[in-house]
N, C-alpha and C positions, 0 to 999 in steps of 0.2 A: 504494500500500500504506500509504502515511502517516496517508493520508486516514481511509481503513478505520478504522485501528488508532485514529485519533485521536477519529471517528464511536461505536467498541465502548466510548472511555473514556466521552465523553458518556453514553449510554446507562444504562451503571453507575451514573452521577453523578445519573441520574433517575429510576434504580430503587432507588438505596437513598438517595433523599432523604426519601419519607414514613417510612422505619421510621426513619431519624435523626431526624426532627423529631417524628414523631406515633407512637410505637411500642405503646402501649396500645389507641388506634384501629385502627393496620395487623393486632393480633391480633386486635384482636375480626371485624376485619371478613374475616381471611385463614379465623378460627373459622367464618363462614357461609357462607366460599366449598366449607370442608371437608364443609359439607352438602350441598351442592347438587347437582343431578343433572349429570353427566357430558357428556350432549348438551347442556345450558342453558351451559357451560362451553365445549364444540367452537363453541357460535354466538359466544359473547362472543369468544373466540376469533378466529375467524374474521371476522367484522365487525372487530373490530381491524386485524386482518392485512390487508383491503381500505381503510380508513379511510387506514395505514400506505404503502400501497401507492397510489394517487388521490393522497395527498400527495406522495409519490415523483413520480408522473407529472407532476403537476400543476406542481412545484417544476423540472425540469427542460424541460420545455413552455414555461415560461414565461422560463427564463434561456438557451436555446438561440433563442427567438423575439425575446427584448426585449433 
């Protein structure tokens, strides 16, 4: 549970690192994501969550193998 808990701070720390350093770009660029169609967003999405997910695998494949 540490782990978890300690993994959800990171996160945080890497989601609000561009609107702390870059926050005139994070709006403009959060402005064209508010345009953008819906399913163009479920893919970004989605490809993320796979990318996200292959790294998981991959990351633990590797430190249960080596």
């Amino acid at each position: 549970m540490k782990f978890l808990v300690a993994l959800f701070g990171v996160v945080l720390v890497l989601e609000g690192l561009p609107y702390a350093a870059f926050p005139k770009p994070m709006q403009k660029w959060l402005g064209q994501m508010a345009v953008m169609p819906p399913h163009l967003l479920r893919v970004f999405g989605v490809l993320a969550m796979a990318v996200g997910l292959l790294l998981c695998y991959l990351t633990q494949r590797t430190t249960v193998l080596g």
